[in-house]
Backbone as XML, in Angstrom:
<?xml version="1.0"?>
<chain id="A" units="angstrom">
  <residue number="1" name="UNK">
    <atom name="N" x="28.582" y="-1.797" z="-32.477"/>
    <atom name="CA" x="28.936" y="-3.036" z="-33.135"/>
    <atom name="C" x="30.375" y="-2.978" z="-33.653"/>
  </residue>
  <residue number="2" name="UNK">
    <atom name="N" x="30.799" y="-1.964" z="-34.440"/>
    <atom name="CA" x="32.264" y="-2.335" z="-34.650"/>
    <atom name="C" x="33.398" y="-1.899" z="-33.446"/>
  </residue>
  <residue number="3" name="UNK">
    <atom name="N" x="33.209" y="-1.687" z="-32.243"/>
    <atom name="CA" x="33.995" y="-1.639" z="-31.004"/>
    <atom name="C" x="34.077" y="-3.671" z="-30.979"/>
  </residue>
  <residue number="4" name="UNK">
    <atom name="N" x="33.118" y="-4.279" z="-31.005"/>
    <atom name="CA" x="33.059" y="-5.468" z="-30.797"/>
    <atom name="C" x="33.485" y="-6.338" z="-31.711"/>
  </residue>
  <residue number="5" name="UNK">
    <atom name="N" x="33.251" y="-5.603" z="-33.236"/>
    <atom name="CA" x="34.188" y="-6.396" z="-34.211"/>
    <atom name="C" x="35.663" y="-6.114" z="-33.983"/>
  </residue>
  <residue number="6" name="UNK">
    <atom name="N" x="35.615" y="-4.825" z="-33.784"/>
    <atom name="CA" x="37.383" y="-4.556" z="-33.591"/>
    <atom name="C" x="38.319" y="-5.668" z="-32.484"/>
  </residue>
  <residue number="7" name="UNK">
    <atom name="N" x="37.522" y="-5.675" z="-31.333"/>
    <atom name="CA" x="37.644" y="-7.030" z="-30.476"/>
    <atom name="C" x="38.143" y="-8.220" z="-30.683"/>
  </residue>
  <residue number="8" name="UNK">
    <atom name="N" x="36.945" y="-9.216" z="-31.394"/>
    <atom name="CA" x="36.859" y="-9.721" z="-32.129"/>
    <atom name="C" x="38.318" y="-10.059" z="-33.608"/>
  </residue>
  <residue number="9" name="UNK">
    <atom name="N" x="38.519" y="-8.950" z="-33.826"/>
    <atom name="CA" x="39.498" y="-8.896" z="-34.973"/>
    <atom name="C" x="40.772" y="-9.511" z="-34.662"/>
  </residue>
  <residue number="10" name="UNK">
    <atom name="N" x="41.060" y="-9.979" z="-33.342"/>
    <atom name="CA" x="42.633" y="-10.155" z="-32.898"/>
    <atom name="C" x="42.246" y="-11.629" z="-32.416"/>
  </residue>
  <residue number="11" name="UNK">
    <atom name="N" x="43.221" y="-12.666" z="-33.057"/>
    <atom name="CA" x="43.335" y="-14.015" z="-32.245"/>
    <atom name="C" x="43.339" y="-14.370" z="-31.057"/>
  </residue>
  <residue number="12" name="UNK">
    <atom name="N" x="44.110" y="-13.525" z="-30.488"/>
    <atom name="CA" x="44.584" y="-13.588" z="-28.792"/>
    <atom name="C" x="42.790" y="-12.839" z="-28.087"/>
  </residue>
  <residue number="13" name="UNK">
    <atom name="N" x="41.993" y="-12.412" z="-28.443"/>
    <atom name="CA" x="41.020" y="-11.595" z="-27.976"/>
    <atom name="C" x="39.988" y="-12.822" z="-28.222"/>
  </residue>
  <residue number="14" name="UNK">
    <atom name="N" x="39.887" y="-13.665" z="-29.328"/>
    <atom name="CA" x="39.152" y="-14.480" z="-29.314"/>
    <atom name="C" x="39.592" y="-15.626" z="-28.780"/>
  </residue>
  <residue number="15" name="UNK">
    <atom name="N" x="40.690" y="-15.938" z="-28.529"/>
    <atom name="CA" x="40.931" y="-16.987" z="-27.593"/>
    <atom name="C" x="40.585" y="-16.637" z="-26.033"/>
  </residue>
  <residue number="16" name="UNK">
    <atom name="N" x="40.899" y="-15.271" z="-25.597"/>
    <atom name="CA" x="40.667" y="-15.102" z="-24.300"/>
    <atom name="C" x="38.740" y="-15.493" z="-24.425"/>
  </residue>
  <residue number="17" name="UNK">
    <atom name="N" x="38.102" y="-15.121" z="-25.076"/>
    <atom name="CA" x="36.537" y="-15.339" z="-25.224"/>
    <atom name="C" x="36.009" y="-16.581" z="-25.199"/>
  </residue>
  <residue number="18" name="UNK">
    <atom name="N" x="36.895" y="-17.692" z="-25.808"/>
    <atom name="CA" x="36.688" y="-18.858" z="-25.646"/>
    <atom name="C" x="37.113" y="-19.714" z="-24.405"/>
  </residue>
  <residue number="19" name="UNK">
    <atom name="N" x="37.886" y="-19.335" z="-23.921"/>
    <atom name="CA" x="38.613" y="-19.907" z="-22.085"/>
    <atom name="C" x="37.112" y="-19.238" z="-21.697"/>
  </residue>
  <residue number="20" name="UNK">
    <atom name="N" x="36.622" y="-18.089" z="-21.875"/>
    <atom name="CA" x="35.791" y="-17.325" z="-20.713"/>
    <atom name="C" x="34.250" y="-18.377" z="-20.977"/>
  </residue>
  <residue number="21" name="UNK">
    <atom name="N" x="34.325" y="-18.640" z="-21.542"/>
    <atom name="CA" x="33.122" y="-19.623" z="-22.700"/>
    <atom name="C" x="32.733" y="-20.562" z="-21.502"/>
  </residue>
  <residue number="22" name="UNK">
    <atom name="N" x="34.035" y="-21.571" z="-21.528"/>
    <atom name="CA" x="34.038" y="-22.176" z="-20.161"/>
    <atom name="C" x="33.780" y="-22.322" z="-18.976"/>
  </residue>
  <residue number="23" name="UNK">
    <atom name="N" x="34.422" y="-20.967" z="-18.173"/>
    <atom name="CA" x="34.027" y="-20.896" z="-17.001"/>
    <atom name="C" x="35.094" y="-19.629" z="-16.600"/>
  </residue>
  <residue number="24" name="UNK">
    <atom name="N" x="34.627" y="-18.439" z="-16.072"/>
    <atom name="CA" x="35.282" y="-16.954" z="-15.080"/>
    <atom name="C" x="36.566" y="-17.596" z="-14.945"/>
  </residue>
  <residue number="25" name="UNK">
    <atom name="N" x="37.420" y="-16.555" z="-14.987"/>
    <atom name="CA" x="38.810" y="-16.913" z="-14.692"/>
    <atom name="C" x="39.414" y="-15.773" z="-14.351"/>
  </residue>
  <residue number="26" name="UNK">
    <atom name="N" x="40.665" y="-15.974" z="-13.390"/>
    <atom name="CA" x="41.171" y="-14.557" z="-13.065"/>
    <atom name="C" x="42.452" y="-14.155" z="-14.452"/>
  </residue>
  <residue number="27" name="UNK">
    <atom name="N" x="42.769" y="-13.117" z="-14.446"/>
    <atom name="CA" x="43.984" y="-12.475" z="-14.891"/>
    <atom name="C" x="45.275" y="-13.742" z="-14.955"/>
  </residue>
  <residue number="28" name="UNK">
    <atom name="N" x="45.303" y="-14.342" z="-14.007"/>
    <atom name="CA" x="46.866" y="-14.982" z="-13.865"/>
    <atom name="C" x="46.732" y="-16.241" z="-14.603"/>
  </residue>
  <residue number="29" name="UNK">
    <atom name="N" x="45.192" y="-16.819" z="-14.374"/>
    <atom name="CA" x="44.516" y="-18.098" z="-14.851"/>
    <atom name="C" x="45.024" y="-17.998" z="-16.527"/>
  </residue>
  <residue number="30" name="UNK">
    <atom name="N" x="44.205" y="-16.943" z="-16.993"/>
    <atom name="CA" x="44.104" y="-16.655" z="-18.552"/>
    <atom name="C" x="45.958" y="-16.641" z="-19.060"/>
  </residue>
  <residue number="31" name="UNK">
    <atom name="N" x="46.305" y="-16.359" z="-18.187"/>
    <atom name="CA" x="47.881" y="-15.514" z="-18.835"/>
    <atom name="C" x="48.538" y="-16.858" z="-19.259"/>
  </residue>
  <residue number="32" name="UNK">
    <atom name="N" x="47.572" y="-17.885" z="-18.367"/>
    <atom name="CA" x="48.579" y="-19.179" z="-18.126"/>
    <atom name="C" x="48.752" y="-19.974" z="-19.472"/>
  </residue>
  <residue number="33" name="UNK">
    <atom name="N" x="47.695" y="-19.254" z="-20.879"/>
    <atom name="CA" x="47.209" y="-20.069" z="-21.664"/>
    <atom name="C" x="48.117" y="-19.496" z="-23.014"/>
  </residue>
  <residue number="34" name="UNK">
    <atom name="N" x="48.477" y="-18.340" z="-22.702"/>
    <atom name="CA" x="49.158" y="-17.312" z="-23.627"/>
    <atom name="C" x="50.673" y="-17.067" z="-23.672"/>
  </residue>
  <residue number="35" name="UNK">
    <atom name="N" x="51.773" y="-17.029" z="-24.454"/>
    <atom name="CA" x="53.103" y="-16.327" z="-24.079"/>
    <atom name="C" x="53.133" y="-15.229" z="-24.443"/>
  </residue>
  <residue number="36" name="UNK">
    <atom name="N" x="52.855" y="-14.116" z="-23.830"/>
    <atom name="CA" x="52.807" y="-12.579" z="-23.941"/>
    <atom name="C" x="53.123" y="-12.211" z="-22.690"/>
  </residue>
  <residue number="37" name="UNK">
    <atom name="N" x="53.263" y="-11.095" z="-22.631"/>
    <atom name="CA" x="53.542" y="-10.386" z="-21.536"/>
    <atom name="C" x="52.015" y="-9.877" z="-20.884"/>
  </residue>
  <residue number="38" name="UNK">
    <atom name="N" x="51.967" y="-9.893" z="-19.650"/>
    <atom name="CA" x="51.017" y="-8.872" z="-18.422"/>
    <atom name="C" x="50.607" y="-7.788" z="-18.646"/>
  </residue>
  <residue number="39" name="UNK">
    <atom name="N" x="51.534" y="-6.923" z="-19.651"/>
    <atom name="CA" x="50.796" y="-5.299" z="-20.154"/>
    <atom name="C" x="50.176" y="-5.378" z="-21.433"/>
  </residue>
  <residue number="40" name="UNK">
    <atom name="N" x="50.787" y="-6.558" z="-22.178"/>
    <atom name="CA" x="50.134" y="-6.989" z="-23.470"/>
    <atom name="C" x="49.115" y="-7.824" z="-23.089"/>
  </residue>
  <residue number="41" name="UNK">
    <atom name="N" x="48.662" y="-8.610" z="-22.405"/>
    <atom name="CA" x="47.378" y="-8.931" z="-22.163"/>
    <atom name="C" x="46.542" y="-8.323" z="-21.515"/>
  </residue>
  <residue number="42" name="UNK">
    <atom name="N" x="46.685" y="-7.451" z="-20.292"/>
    <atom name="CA" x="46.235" y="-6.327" z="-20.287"/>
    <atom name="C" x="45.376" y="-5.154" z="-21.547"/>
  </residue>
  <residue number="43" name="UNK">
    <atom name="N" x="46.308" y="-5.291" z="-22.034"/>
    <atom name="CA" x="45.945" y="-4.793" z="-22.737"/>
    <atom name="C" x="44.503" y="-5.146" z="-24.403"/>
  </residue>
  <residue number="44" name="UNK">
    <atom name="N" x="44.939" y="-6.727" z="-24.233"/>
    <atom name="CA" x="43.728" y="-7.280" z="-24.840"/>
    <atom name="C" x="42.407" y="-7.470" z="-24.009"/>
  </residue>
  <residue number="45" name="UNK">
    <atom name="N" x="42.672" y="-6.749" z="-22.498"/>
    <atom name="CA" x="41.276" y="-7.360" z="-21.532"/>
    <atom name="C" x="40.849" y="-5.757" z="-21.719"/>
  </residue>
  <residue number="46" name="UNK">
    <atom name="N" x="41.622" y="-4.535" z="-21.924"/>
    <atom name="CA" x="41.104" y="-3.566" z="-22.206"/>
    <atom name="C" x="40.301" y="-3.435" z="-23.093"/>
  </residue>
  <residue number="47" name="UNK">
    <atom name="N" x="40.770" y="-3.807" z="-24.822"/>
    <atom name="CA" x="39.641" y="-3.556" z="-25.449"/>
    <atom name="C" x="38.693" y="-4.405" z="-25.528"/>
  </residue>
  <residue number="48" name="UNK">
    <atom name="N" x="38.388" y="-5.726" z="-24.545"/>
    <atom name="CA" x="37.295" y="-6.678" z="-24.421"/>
    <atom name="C" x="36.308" y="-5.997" z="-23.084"/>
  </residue>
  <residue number="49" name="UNK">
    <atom name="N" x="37.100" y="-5.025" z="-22.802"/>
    <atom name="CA" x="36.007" y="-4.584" z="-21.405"/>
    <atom name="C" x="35.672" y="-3.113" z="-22.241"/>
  </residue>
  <residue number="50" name="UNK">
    <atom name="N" x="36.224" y="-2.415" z="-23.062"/>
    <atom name="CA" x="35.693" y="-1.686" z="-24.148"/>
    <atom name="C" x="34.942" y="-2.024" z="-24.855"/>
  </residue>
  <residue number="51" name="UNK">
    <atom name="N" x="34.513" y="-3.054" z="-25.501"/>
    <atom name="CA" x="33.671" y="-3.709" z="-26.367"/>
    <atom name="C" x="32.341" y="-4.189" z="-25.285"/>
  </residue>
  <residue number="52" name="UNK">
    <atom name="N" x="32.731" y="-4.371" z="-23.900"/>
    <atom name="CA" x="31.648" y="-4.470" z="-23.431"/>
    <atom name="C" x="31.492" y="-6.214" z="-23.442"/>
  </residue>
  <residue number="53" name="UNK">
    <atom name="N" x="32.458" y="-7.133" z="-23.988"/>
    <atom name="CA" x="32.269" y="-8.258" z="-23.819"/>
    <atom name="C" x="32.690" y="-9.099" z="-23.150"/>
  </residue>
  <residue number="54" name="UNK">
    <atom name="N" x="33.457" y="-8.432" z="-21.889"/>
    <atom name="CA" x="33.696" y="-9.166" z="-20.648"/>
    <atom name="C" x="33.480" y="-8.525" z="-19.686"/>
  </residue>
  <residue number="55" name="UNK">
    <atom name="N" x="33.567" y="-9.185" z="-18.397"/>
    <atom name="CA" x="33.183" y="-8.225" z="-17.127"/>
    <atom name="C" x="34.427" y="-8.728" z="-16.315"/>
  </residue>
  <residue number="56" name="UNK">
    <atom name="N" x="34.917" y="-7.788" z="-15.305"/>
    <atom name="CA" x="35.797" y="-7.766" z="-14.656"/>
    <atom name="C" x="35.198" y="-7.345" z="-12.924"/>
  </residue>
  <residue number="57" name="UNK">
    <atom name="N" x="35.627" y="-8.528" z="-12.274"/>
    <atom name="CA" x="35.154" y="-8.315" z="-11.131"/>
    <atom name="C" x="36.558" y="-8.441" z="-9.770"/>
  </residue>
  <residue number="58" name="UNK">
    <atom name="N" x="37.060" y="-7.880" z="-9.233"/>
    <atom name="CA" x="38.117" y="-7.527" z="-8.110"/>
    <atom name="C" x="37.371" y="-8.461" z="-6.911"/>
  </residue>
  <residue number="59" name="UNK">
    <atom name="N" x="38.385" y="-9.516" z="-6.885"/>
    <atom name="CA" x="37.804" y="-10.259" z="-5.775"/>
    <atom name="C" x="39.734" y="-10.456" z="-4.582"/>
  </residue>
  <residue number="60" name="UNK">
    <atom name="N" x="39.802" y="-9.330" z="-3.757"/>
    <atom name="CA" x="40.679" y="-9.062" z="-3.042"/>
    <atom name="C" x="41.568" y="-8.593" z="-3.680"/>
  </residue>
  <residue number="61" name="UNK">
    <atom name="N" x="42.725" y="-9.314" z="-4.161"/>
    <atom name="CA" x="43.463" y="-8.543" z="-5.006"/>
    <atom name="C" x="43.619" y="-9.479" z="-6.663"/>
  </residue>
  <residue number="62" name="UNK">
    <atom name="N" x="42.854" y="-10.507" z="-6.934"/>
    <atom name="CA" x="42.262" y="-10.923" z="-7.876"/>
    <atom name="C" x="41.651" y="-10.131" z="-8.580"/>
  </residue>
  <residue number="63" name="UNK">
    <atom name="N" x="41.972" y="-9.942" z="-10.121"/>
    <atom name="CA" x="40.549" y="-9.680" z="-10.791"/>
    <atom name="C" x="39.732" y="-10.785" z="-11.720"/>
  </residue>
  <residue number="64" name="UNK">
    <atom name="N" x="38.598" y="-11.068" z="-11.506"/>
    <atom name="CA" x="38.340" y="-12.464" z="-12.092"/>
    <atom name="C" x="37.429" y="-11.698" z="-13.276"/>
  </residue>
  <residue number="65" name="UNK">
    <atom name="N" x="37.281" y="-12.381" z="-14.281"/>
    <atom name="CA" x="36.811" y="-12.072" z="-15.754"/>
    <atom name="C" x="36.044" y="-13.424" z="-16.115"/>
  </residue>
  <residue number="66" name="UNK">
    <atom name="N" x="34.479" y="-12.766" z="-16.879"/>
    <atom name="CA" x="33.554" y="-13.568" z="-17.192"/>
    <atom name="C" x="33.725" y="-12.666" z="-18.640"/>
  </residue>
  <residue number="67" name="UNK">
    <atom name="N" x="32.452" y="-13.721" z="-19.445"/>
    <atom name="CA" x="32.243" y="-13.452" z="-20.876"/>
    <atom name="C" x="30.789" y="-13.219" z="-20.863"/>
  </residue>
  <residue number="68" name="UNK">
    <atom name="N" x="30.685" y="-12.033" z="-21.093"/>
    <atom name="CA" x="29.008" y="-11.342" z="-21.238"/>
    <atom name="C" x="28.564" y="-11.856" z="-22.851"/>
  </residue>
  <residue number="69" name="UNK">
    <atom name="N" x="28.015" y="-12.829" z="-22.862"/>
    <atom name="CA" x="27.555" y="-13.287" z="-23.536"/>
    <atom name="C" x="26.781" y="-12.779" z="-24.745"/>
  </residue>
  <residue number="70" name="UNK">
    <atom name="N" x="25.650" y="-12.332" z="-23.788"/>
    <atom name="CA" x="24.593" y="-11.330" z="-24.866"/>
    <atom name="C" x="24.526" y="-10.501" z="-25.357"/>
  </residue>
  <residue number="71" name="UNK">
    <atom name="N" x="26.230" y="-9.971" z="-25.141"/>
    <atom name="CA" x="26.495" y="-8.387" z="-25.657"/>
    <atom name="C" x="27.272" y="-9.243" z="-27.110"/>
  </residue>
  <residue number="72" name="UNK">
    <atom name="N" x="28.039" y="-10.286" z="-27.264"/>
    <atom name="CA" x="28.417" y="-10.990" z="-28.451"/>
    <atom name="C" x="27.189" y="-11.440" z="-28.707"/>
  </residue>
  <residue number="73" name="UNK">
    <atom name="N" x="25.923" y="-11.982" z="-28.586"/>
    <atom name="CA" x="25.100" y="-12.653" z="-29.199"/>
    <atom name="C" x="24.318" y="-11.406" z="-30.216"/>
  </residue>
  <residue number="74" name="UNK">
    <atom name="N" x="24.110" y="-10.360" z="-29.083"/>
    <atom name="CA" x="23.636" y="-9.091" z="-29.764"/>
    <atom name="C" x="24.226" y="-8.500" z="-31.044"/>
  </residue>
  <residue number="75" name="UNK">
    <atom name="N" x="25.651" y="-8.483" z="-30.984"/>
    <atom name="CA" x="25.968" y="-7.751" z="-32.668"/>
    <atom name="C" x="26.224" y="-8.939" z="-33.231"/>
  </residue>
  <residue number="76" name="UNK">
    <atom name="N" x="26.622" y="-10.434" z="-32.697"/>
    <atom name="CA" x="26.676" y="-10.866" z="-34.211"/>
    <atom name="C" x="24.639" y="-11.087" z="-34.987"/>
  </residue>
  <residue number="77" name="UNK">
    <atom name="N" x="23.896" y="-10.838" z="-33.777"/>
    <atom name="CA" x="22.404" y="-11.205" z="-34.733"/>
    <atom name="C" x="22.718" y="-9.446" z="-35.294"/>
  </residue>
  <residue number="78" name="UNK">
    <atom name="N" x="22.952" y="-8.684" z="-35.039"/>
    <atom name="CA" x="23.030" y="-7.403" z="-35.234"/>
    <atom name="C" x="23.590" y="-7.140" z="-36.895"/>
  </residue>
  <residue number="79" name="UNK">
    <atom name="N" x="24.503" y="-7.862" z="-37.061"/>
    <atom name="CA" x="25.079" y="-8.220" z="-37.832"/>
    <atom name="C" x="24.613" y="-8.798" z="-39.356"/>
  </residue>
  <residue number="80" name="UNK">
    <atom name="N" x="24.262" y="-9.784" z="-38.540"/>
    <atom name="CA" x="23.627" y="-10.864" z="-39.559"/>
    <atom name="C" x="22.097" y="-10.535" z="-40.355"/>
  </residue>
  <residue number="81" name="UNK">
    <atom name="N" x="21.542" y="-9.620" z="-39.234"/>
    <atom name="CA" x="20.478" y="-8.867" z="-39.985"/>
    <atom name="C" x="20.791" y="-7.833" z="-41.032"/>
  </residue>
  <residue number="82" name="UNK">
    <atom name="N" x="22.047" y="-7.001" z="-40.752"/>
    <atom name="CA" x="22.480" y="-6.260" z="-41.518"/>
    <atom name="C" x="23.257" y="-6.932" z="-43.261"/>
  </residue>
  <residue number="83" name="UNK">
    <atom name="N" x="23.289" y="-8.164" z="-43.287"/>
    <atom name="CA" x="23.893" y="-8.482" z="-44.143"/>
    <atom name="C" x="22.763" y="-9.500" z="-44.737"/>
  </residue>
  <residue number="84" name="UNK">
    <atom name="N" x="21.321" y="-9.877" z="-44.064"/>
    <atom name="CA" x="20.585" y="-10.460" z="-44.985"/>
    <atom name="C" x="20.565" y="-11.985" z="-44.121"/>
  </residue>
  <residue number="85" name="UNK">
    <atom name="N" x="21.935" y="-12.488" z="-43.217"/>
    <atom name="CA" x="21.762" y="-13.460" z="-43.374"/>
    <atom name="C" x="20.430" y="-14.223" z="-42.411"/>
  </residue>
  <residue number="86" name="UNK">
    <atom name="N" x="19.664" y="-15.175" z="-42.749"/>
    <atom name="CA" x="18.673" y="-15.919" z="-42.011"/>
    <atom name="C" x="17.542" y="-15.173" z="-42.025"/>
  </residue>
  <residue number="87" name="UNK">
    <atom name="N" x="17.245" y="-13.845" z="-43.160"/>
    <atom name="CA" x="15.991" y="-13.935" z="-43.644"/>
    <atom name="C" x="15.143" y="-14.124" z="-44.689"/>
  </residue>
  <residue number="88" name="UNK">
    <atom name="N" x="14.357" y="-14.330" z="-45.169"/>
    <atom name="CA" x="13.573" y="-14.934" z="-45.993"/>
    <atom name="C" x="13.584" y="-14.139" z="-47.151"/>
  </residue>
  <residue number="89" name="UNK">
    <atom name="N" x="13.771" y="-14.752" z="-48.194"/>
    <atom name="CA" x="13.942" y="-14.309" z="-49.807"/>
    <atom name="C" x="13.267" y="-12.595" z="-49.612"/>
  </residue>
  <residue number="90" name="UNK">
    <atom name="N" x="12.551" y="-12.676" z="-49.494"/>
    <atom name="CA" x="11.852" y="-11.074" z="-49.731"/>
    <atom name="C" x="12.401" y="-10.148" z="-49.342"/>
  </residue>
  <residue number="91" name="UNK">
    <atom name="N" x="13.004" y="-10.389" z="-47.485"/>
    <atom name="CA" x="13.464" y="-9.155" z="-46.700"/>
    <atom name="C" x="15.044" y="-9.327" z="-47.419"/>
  </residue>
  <residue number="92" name="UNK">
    <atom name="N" x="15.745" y="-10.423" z="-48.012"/>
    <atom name="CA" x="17.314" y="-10.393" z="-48.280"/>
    <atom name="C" x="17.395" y="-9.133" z="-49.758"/>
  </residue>
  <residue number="93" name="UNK">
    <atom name="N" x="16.023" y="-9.157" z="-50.586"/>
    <atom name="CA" x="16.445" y="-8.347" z="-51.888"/>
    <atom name="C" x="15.826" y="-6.701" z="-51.043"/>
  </residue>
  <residue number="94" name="UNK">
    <atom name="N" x="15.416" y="-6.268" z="-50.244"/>
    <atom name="CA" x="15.361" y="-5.384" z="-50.000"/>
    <atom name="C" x="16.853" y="-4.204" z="-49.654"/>
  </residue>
  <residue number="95" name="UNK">
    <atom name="N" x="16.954" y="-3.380" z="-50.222"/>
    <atom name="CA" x="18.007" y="-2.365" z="-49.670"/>
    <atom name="C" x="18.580" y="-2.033" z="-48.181"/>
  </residue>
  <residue number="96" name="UNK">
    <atom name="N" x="19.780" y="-2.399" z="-47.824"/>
    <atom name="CA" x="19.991" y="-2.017" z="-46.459"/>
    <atom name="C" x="19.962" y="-0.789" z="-45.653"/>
  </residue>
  <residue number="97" name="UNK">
    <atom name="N" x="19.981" y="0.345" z="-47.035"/>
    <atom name="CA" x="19.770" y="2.025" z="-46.844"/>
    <atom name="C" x="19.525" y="2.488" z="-48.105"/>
  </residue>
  <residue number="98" name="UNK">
    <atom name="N" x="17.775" y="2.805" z="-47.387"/>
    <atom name="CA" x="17.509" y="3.294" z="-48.759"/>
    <atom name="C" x="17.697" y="4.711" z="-48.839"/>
  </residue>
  <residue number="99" name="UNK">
    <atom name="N" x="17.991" y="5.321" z="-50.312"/>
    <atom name="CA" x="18.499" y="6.965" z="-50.348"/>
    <atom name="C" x="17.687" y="7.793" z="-50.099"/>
  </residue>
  <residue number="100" name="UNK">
    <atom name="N" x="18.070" y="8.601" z="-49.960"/>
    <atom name="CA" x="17.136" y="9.920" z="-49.549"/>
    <atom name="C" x="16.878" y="10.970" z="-51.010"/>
  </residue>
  <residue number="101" name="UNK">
    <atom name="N" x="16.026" y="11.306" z="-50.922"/>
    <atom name="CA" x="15.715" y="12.153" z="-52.095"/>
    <atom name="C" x="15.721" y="13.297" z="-52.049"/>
  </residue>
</chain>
């Protein structure tokens, strides 16, 4: 989970997530949306294919990029359990780690 928050943490990483939202796009497509450079975006598709929340597929000398969805749906419920949110009065006053004795 925090490989995916770290992700997550950069504007340009969540904008590339939201184009992908849409519909697969290659490398040149995405770049078209950004003013950065090719090794600097590169470099934001690295830690989104580190995080596991995009997929990269080589179609000739294309690489086209989708948004794996359920790997973001997974830590933010991952998440949200960890912090209480959307459960019911009882399970929210319970301890998130309880100590060891």
């Amino acid at each position: 989970m925090n490989t995916v928050f770290k992700a997550l943490a950069d504007p340009t990483r969540r904008r590339i997530l939201e184009l992908l939202r849409v519909r697969e796009m290659s490398a040149g497509d995405i770049a078209g949306h950004f003013a950065v450079s090719k090794p600097t975006l590169s470099g934001h598709f690295t830690v989104l294919r580190a995080a596991d929340l995009i997929d990269a597929e080589k179609r000739g000398t294309t690489i086209i990029y989708r948004l794996k969805l359920s790997v973001l749906e997974e830590a933010l419920l991952a998440f949200s359990q960890a912090v209480g949110i959307g459960l019911d009065g009882a399970a929210r006053q319970r301890p998130l780690y309880e100590a060891k004795a």
